[in-house]
C-alpha positions as CSV (number, residue, x, y, z in Angstrom):
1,X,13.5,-23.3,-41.3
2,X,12.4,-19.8,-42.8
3,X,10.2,-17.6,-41.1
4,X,7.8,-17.9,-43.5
5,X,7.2,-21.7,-43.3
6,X,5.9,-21.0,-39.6
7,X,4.1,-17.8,-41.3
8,X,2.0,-19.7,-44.2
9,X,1.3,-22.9,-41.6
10,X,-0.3,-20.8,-38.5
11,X,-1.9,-18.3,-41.6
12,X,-0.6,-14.9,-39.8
13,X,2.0,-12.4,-40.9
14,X,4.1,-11.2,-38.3
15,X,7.4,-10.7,-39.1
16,X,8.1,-6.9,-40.1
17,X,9.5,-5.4,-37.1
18,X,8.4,-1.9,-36.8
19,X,8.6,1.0,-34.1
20,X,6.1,1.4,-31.2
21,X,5.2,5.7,-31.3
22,X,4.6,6.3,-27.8
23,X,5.4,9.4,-26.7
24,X,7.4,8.7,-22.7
25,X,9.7,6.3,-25.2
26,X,9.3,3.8,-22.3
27,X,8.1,1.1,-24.8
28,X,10.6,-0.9,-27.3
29,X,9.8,-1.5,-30.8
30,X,8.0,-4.4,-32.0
31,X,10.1,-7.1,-32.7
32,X,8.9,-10.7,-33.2
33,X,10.5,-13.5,-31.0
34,X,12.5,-15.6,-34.3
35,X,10.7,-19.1,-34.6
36,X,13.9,-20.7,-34.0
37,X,14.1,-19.4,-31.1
38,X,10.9,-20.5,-29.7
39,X,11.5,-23.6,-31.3
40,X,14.8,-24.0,-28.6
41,X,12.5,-23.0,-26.0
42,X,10.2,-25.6,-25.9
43,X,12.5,-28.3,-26.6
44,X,13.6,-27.8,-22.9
45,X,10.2,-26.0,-21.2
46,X,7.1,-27.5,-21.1
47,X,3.9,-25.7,-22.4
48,X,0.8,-27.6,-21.5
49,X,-2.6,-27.5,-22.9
50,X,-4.3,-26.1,-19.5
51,X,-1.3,-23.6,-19.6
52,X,-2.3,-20.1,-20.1
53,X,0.6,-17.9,-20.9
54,X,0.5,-13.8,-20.8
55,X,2.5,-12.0,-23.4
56,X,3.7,-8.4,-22.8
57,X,3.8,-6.8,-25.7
58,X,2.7,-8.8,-27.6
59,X,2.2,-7.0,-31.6
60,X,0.9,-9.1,-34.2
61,X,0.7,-12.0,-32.1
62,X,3.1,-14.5,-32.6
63,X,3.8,-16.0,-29.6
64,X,0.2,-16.6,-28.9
65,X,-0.4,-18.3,-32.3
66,X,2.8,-20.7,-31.6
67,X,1.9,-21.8,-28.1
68,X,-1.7,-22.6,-29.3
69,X,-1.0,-24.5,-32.6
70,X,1.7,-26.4,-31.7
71,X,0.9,-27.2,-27.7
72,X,-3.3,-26.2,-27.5
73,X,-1.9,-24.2,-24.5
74,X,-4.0,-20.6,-24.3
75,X,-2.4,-16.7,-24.2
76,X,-3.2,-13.3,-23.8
77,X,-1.7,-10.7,-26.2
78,X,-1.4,-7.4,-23.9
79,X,-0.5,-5.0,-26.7
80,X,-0.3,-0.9,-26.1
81,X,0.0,-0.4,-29.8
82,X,-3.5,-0.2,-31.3
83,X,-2.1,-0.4,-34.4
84,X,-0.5,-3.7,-33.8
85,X,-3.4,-4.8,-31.8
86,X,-5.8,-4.1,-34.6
87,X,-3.0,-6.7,-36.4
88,X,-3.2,-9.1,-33.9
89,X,-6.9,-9.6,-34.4
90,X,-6.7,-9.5,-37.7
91,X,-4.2,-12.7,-37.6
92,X,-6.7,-14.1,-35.2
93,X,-9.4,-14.4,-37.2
94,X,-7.4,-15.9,-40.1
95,X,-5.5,-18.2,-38.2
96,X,-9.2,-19.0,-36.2
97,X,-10.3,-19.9,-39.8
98,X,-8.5,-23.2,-39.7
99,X,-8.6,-23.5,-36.0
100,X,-12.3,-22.8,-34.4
101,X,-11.6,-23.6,-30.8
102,X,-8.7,-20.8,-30.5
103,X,-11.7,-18.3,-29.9
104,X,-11.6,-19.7,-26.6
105,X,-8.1,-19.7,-25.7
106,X,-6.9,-17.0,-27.4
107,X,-7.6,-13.5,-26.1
108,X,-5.5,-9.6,-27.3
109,X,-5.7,-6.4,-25.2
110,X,-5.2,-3.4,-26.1
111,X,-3.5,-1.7,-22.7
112,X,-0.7,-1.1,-21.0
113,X,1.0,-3.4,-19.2
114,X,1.3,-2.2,-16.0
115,X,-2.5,-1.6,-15.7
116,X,-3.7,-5.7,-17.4
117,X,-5.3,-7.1,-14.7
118,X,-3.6,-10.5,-13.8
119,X,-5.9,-13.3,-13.7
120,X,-6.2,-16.4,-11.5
121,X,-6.0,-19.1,-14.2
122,X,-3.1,-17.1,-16.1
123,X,0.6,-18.8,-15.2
124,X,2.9,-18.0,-17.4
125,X,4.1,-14.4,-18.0
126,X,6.4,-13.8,-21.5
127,X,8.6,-10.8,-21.8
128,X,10.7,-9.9,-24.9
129,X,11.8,-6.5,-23.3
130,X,9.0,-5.3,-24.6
131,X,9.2,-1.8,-21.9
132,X,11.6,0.2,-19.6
133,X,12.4,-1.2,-16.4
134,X,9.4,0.6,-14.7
135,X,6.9,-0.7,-16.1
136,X,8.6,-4.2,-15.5
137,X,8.3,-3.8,-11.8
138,X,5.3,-2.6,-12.1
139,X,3.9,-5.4,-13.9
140,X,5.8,-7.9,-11.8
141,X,4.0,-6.6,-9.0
142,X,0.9,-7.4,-10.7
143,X,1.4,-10.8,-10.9
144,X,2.8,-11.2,-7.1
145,X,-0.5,-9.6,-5.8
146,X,-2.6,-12.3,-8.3
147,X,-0.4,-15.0,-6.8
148,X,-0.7,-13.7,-3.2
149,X,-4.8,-13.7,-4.1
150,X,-4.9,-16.9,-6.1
151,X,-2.1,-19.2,-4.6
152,X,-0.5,-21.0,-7.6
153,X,3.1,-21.7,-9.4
154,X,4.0,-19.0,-12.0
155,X,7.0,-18.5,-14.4
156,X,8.3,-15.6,-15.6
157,X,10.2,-16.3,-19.0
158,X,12.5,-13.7,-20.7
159,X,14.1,-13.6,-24.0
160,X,17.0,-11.4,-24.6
161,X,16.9,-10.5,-20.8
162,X,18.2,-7.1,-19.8
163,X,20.7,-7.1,-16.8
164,X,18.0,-4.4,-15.1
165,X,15.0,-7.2,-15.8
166,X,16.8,-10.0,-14.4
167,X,18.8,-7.9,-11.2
168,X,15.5,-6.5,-10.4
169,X,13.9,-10.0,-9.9
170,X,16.8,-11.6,-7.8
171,X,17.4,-9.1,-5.6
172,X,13.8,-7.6,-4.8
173,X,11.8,-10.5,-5.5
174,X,11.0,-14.4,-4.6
175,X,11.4,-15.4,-7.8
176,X,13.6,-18.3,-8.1
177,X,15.8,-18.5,-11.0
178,X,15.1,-21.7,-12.8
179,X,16.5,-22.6,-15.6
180,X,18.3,-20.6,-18.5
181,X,18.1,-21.7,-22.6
182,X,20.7,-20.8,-24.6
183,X,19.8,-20.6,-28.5
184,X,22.0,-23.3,-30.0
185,X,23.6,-21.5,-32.9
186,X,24.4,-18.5,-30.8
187,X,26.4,-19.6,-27.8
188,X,29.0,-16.8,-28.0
189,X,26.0,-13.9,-27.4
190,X,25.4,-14.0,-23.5
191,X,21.7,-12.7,-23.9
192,X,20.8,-14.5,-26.9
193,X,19.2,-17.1,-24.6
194,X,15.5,-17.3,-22.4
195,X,16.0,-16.8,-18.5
196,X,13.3,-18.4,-16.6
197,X,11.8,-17.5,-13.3
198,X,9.7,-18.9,-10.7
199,X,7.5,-18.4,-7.8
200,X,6.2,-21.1,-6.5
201,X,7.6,-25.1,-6.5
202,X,10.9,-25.3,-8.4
203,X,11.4,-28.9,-9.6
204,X,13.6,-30.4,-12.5
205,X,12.1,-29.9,-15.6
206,X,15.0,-30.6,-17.5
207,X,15.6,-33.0,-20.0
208,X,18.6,-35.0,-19.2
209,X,19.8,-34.3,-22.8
210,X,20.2,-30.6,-22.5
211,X,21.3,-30.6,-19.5
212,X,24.4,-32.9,-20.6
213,X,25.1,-30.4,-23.6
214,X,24.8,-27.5,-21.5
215,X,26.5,-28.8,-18.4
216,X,23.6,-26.8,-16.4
217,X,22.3,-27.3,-13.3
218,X,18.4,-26.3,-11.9
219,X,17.7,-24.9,-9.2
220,X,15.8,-26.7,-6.6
C-alpha cells in the first residue's frame, strides 16, 4: 500500500523527510518509519491498548498516530525539533478531529532526549536512530533508573539498528535480546529489520508462523 493510503486514513502528513539543524550534528535527520515497515512489525509484536510506547525522535508523529489508531495503545512523541514538533501537534489535532479520546493517550515533547523524564506507566521505548550513540546511553540510562524506581517489563525496539546501538545494550546492559523482525521484501539488507530488547520477563511472543518462515528462535 502507498504511503498515502495510511496518510489520508490517520488525516496527518508525515512523509517528507527533512534534516534536523542542530548545531553538535548529534541528531539524524527526520525520517519517517515506512508504513510497511510497521505494518511487519506488529504482525509479530504485540501493542496493547494499556501499552504506552515512547518515541525518540519522534517528528511529525507517525509512529504515535499508527500505534493509537490501529491498536488504542498510547505514545509520547519526544521531538528536539520545534519545528517538527509544532508539526506533530498540528497532525494531532487533525487526526484528534476524527478521534476525541487520543487527547488522552497521545502526548509530544519538545526536548531532548537524554533529559525526557521516563515515566512509570511508560513501557515501550522506539528508536529509529534518531541520535549519536551518546545520547542513546544516555537515554537508556533513563529508562533503567525508571525501571529500577518503578519495577516493570520494558522493551526497547529499534529499526534500522546501528551496530553501536545494539553492542552498547548487550555488552553494558541487562537487556535481553528478544526477538529480531526482518522486513519481508528486504531480506538481503542485514539492518533493514526491528531488533527488540528487553528488561524484565522474556517469554515467547512469537507467532508460530513467523517463526517457521524465519527459522528464529526467542530468547527465554
Amino acid at each position: 500500500m502507498k504511503e498515502t493510503y495510511f496518510e489520508k486514513i490517520l488525516r496527518i502528513n508525515t512523509s517528507k523527510s527533512e534534516t534536523r539543524m542542530d548545531n553538535a550534528k548529534l541528531y539524524n535527520r527526520y525520517e519517517p518509519t515506512p508504513y510497511r515497515a510497521l505494518l511487519t512489525l506488529f504482525k509479530h509484536y504485540e501493542a496493547k491498548e494499556d501499552d504506552h510506547f515512547v518515541d525518540f525522535g519522534s517528528g511529525k508523529g507517525r509512529f504515535s498516530f499508527f500505534v493509537n489508531y490501529y491498536y488504542n495503545s498510547g505514545c509520547t512523541g519526544v521531538e528536539l525539533v520545534e519545528e517538527f514538533h509544532l508539526k506533530a501537534l498540528a497532525n494531532l489535532e487533525n487526526y484528534g478531529k476524527k478521534n476525541p479520546s487520543a487527547k488522552n493517550k497521545l502526548f509530544f515533547v519538545n526536548d531532548y532526549a537524554e533529559k525526557y523524564t521516563v515515566s512509570s506507566f511508560e513501557n515501550k521505548f522506539y528508536f529509529f536512530n534518531p541520535f549519536a550513540l551518546n545520547i542513546f546511553i544516555s537515554t537508556v540510562n533513563k529508562i533503567i533508573e525508571s525501571v529500577e524506581e518503578h519495577e516493570r517489563v520494558v522493551d526497547i525496539i529499534l529499526y534500522y539498528p546501528s551496530a553501536e546501538y545494539i553492542n552498547y545494550l548487550e555488552k553494558n546492559t541487562t537487556f535481553t535480546h528478544l526477538m529480531d523482525i526482518p522486513l519481508e521484501i528486504t531480506k538481503d539488507n542485514y539492518r533493514e529489520k526491528f531488533v527488540i530488547y528487553r528488561f524484565g520477563n522474556t517469554f515467547d511472543i512469537l507467532s508460530e508462523e513467523y517463526m517457521k518462515e524465519y527459522f528464529i528462535h526467542p530468547c527465554k
